[in-house]
N, C-alpha and C positions, 0 to 999 in steps of 0.2 A: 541464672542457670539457662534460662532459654537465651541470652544472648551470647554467652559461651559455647553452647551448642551450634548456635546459629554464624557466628565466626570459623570456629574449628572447622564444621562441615563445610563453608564456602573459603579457605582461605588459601586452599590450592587457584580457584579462579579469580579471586581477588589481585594474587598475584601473576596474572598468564600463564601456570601451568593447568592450560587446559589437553595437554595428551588424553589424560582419561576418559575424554568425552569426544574422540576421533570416531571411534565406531560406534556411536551411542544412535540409537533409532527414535529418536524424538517424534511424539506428537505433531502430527501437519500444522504449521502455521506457527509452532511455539518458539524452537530454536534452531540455527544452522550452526554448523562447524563453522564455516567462513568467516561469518559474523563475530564469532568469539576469535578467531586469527584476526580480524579486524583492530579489538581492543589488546590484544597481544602486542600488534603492531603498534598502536597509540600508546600502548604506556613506554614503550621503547622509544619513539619519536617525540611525545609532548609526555613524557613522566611527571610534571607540575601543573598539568595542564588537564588532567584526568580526574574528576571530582566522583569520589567513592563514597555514598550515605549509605546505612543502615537501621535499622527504624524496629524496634517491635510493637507488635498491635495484637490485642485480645480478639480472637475470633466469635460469631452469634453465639457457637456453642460452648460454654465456659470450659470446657476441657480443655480448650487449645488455643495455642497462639502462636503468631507466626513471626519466623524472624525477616526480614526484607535486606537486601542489598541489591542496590543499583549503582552505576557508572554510567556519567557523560561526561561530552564536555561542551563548553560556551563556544560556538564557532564564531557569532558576533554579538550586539546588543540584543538580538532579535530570536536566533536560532541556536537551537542543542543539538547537539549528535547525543543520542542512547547506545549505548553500546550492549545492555542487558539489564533485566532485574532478575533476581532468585528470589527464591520463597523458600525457606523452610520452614514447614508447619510441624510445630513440637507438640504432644499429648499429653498433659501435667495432673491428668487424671487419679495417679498413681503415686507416689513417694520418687518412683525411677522415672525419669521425664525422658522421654524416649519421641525419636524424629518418627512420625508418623508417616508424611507424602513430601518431595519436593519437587520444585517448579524451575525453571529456566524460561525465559523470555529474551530472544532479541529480533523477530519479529514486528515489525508496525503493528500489526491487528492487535498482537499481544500486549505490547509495550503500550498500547492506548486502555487498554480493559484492564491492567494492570494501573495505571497509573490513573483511571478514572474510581477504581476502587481506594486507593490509595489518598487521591482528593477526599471523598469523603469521610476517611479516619480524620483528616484533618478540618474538614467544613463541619463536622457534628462535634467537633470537640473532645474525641474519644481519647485521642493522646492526653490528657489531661489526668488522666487513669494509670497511664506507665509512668515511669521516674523519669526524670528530665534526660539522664545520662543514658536512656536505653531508646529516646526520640531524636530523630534530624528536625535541627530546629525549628524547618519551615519546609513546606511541602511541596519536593521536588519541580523545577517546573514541565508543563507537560514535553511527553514525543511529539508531539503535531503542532502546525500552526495553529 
């Protein structure tokens, strides 16, 4: 359920319709419009070339968990382009599992705090807790050198 949720709610940006988020006022440092015209641009120009993961992870507080999706791509043996990661955090507290907060990152500062959180679902072994079909097999590599 929480991966259903977490598809549907991200699957307009998955696919480059990002209109809806033209006039959105994002948090300093989180996302820009450009950035997402960016990946817009790249699924149009390398469409095989765009590697799209999504991951869920149980949050500290067992009420929630959150669904993740990112996009990059390999520009050579060495370096990634990120184009974004999203979070949607689900509330399962309930029978009705309802989207609590979501997130948008295509920011550096982001996309590093993001993806150093991210590291550690993976370095403590947490994924070992969700079903294989609801993990990316291996954990992203990082935005930064």
């Amino acid at each position: 359920m929480i991966d259903s949720l977490g598809e549907n709610f991200t699957s307009r940006l998955k696919n480059g319709n990002i209109e809806y988020l033209k006039n959105s006022k994002p948090p300093k440092g989180t996302f820009t419009y450009e950035k997402l015209i960016e990946f817009k641009e790249a699924l149009e120009k390398y469409p095989n070339k765009i590697i799209l993961g999504s991951l869920v992870e149980p949050s500290d507080d067992p009420s929630f968990y959150a669904y993740n999706l990112f996009a990059y791509r390999r520009i050579d043996e060495k370096s990634w382009e990120y184009y974004f990661a999203a979070i949607v955090s689900v509330d399962i507290s309930s029978n009705l599992y309802k989207i609590e907060n979501t997130y948008l990152f295509t920011e550096q500062s982001s996309l590093k705090s993001w993806w150093k959180h991210i590291f550690g679902f993976y370095k403590n072994e947490t994924n070992k807790d969700i079903p294989k079909e609801f993990v990316f097999p291996y954990c992203p590599p990082p935005p930064f050198k």
